[in-house]
VMD Tcl script that draws the C-alpha trace (Angstrom):
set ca {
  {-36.54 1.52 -96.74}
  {-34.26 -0.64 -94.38}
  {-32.86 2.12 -92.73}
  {-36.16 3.96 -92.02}
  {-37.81 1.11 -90.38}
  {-34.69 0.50 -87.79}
  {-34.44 4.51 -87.14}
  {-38.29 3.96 -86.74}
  {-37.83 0.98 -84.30}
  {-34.92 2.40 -82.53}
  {-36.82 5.64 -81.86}
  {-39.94 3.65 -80.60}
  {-37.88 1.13 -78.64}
  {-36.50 4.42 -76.62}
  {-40.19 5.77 -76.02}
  {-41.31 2.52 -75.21}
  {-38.17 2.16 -72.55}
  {-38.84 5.66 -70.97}
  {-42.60 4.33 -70.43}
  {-41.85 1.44 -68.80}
  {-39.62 3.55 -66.55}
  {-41.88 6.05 -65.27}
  {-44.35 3.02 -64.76}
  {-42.09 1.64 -62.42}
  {-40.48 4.49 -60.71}
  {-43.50 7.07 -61.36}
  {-43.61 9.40 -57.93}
  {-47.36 9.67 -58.37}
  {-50.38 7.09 -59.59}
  {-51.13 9.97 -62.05}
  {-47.81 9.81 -63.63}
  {-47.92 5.84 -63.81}
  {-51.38 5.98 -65.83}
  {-49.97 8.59 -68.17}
  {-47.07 6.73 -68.76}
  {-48.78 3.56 -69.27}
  {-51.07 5.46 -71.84}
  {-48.03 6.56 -73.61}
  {-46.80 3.05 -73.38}
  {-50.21 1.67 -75.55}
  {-49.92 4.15 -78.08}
  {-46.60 3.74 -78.89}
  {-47.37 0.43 -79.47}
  {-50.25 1.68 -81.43}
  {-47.49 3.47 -83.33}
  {-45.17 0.65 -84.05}
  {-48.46 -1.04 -85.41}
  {-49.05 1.54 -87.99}
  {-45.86 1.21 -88.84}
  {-45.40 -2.05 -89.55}
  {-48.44 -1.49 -91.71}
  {-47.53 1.04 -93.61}
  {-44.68 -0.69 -93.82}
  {-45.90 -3.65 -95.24}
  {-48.63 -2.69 -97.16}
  {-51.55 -5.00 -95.33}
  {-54.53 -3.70 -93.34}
  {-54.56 -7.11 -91.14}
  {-54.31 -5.59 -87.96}
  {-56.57 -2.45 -88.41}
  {-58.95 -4.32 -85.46}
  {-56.34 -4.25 -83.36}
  {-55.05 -0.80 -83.03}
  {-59.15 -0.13 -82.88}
  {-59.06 -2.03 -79.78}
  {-56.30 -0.56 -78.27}
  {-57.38 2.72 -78.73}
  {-60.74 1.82 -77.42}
  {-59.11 0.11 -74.46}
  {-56.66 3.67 -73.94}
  {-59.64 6.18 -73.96}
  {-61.94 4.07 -71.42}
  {-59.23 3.22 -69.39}
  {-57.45 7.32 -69.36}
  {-61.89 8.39 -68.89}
  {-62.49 6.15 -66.07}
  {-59.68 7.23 -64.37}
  {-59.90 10.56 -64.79}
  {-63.63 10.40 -63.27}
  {-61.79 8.66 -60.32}
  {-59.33 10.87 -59.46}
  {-62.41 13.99 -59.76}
  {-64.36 12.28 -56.94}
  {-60.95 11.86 -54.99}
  {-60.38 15.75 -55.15}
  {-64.07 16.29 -54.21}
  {-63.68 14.33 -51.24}
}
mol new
graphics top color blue
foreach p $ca { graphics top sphere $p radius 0.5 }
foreach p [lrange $ca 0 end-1] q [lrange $ca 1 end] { graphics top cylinder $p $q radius 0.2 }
display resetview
């Protein structure tokens, strides 16, 4: 079980890296919100994780939030860039 949670954290430690990269050096603002969307759900990910990992339920709420926060914010800013292409 030890080695399957530090493959698991090395694996989302490298997607979490990669994120943060395109963030910061993304070309485009589209590619910085997509990365940053990828960024919250792999934390979403290493939430579930830890979990299922340890058995609890405690922080259900907050991967609810998160994914509340990640579908509003990825909505409203795909309504903004449709009015930019209609203008």
């Amino acid at each position: 079980m030890q080695i399957a949670m530090i493959v698991a954290g090395v694996f989302f430690c490298a997607g979490a890296v990669a994120a943060l990269y395109r963030v910061i050096r993304g070309p485009s603002l589209l590619d910085r919100v997509i990365a940053s969307d990828v960024f919250v759900v792999t934390i979403m990910c290493v939430l579930a994780t830890e979990m299922a990992f340890s058995s609890h339920t405690e922080t259900l709420p907050v991967l609810l939030v998160l994914g509340a926060f990640a579908f509003v914010g990825s909505v409203s800013f795909a309504r903004f860039m449709a009015k930019q292409d209609q203008t």
